[in-house]
VOKOLFI-80519 format. One line per 5 residues: number of its first residue (from 1); their letters; for each residue z, x, y of C-alpha. Coordinates in steps of 0.5 Angstrom, whole numbers, plus 500, padded with zeros to 3 digits. Layout:
# residues N
NUM) a) Z/X/Y | ...
***
This chain:
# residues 125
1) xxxxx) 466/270/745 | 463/270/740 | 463/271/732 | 460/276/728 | 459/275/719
6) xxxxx) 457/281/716 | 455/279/708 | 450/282/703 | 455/288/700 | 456/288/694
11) xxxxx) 457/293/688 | 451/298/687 | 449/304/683 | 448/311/686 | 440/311/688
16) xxxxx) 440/303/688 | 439/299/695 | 443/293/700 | 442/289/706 | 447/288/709
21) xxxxx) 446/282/715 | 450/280/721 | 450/274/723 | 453/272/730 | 456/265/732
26) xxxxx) 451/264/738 | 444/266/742 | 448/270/747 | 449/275/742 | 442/277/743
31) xxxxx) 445/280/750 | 448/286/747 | 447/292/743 | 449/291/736 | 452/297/732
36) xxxxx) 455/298/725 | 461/302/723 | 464/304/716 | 471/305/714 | 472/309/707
41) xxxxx) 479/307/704 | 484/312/708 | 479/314/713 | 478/313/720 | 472/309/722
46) xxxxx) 465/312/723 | 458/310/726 | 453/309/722 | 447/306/726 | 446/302/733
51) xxxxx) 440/298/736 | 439/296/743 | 439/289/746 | 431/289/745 | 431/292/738
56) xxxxx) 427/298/742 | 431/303/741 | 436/305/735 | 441/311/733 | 443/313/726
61) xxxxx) 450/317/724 | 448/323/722 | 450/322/714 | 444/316/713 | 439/318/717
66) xxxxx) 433/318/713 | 436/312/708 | 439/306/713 | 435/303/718 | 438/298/723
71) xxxxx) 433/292/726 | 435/285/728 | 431/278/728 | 433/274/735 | 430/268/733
76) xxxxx) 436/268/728 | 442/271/732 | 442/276/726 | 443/284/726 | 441/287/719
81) xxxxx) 441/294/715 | 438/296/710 | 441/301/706 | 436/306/701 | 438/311/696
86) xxxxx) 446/309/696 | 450/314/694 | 458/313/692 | 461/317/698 | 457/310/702
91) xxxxx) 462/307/699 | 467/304/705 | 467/297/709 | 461/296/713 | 462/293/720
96) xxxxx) 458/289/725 | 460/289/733 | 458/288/739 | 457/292/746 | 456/288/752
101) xxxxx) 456/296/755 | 449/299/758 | 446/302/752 | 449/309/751 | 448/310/744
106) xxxxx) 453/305/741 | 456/312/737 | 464/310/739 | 468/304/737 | 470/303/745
111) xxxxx) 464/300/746 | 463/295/743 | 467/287/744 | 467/283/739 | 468/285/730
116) xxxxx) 466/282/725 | 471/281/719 | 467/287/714 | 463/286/708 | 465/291/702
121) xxxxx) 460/296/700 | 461/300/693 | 457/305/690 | 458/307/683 | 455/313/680
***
């Protein structure tokens, strides 16, 4: 089993920049496609970005296309996204996981095993 930690959110104005990164307990992690999901206050969690085991292939929610991009460092066990031009609806706990399922994707919660604990994002306007 491994573990997941999400850090890097914080409070940001509307137009401003994050990095969120995802730090997992072992090098095993490097065996599964990695996804980010946010949950607003009061809504349902949503897909905002996923990568393959290699880092060849990502996938973007529809709503951070063009802003966010998803990447992950091997070397470090480390997941990482970087968010431009944030605006307050960005506003939402972030999620890192983790998929043992072969690569679909990564757009649906069920995919994925192991969550970490969520990194809280607020964007001001």
């Amino acid at each position: 089993q491994i573990q997941l930690v999400e850090s890097g959110g914080g409070l940001v104005q509307a137009g401003g920049s994050l990095r969120l990164s995802c730090a997992a307990s072992e090098r095993t992690a490097n065996n599964y496609a990695m996804g980010w999901f946010r949950q607003g206050s009061g809504e349902e969690r949503e897909f905002v970005a996923a990568i393959t085991r290699s880092g060849g292939r990502t996938n973007y929610g529809d709503s951070v296309k063009g802003r966010f991009t998803i990447s992950r460092d091997s070397t470090r066990n480390t997941v990482y996204l970087q968010m431009n031009s944030l605006k307050p609806d960005d506003t939402a706990v972030y999620y890192c996981a983790a998929s043992s399922a072969p690569y679909s994707g990564g757009f649906f919660t069920d995919e994925y095993d192991y969550w970490g604990q969520g990194t809280q994002v607020t964007v001001s306007s």
